[in-house]
C-alpha positions in Angstrom: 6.2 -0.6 -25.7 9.4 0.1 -23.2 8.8 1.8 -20.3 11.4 4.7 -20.0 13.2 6.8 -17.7 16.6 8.2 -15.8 18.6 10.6 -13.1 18.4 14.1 -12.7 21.6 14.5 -14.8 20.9 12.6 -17.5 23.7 10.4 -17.2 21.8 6.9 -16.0 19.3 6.0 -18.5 17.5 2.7 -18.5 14.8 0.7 -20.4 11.9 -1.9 -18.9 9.9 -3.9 -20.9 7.4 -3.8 -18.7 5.8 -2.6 -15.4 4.5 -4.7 -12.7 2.4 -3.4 -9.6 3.2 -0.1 -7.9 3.4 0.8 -4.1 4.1 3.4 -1.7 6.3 2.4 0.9 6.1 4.0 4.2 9.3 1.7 5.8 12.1 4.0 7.9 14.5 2.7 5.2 12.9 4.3 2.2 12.1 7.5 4.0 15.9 7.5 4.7 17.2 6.5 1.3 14.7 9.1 -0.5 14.6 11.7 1.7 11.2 11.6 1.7 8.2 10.8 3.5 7.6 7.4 1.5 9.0 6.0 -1.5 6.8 5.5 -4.8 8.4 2.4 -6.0 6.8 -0.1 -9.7 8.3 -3.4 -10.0 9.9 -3.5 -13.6 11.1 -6.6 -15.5 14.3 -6.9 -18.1 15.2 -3.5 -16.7 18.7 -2.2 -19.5 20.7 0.7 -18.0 22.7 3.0 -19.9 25.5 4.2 -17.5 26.1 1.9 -14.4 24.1 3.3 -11.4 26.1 2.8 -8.1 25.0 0.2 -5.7 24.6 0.9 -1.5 23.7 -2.2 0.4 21.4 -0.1 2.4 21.1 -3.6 4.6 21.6 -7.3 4.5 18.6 -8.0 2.3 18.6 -5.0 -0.1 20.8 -3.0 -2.3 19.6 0.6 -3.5 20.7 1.7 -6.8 21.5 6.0 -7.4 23.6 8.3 -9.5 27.0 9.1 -8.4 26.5 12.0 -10.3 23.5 14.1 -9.3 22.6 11.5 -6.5 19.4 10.6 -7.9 17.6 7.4 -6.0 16.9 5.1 -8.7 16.0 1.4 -7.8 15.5 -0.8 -4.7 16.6 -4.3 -5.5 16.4 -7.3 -2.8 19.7 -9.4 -2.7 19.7 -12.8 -4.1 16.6 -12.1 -6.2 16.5 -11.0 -10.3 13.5 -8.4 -8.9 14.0 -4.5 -9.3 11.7 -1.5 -7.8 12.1 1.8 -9.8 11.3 5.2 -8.2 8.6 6.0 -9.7 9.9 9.7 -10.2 12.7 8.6 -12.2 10.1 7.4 -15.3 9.4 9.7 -17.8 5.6 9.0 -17.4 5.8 8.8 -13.5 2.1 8.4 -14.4 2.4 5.0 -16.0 3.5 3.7 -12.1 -0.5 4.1 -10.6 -0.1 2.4 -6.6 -1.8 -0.3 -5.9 -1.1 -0.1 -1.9 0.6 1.2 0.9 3.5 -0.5 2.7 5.2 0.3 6.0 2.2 2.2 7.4 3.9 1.5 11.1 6.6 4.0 9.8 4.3 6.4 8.5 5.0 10.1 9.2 2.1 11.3 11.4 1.2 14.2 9.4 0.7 12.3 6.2 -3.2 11.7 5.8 -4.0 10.0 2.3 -7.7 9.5 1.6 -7.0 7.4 -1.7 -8.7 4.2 -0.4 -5.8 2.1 -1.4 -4.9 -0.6 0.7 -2.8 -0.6 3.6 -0.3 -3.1 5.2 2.0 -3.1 7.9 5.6 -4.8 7.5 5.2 -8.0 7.7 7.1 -10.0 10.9 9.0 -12.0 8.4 8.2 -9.4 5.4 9.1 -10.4 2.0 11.0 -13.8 1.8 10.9 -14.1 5.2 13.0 -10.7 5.7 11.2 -8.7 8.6 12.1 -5.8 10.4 13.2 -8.6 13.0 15.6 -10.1 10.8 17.6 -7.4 8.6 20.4 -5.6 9.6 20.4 -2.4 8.7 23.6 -1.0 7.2 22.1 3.0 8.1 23.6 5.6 10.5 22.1 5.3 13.8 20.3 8.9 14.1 19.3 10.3 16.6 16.4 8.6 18.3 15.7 6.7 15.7 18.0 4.0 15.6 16.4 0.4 15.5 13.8 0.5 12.7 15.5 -0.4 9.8 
């Protein structure tokens, strides 16, 4: 069975064969790119778009995938790797994408209190591939006093 789903407008589409585990990431740089206070992102393999989605390097070790169109955040995809991250939101069964953990709790917004028992983990030093906090340059607007956490 594929796993399904698309922008707001209608005008990316793609197709996964399959979903892989499911987080919610609490990092400054998903809060930025979804405008949001984490992002719900499922790891997906052979994902097939239908329209091209446009790519932002949102920093040296990570491109973000959206609509041009209706600006819908799509994917999060680390450079140099063949791995994808949907938005969970973007499936058409947002239900099929069940987290398995939290990410980036050092960013998370003070006033967000989960009680789901899931586990929790702080960016790693050298995070994923060796790609910490420390180490990645972030390519997003210094605002206001925010402006180190990438």
């Amino acid at each position: 069975m594929s796993i399904t789903g698309g922008c707001q407008c209608g005008r990316i589409r793609y197709e996964a064969a399959a979903l892989g585990p499911a987080n919610l990431c609490h990092c400054r740089m998903c809060q930025r790119a979804t405008g949001n206070a984490f992002a719900p992102l499922v790891t997906a393999t052979d994902v097939r778009f239908t329209g091209t989605p446009t790519r932002f390097a949102s920093s040296d070790v990570a491109e973000r995938g959206f609509c041009r169109d209706c600006g819908t955040p799509l994917f999060y995809a680390p450079t140099g790797t063949d791995q994808i991250e949907l938005m969970a939101g973007t499936l058409d069964d947002p239900d099929a994408a069940s987290p398995a953990l939290h990410y980036g709790i050092e960013s998370r917004v003070s006033w967000l209190h989960l009680a789901d028992g899931l586990p929790e983990y702080a960016t790693r030093p050298h995070g994923l591939s060796g790609n910490g906090p420390a180490r990645i340059t972030s390519l997003q607007a210094p605002i206001g006093p925010d402006t180190e956490t990438p």
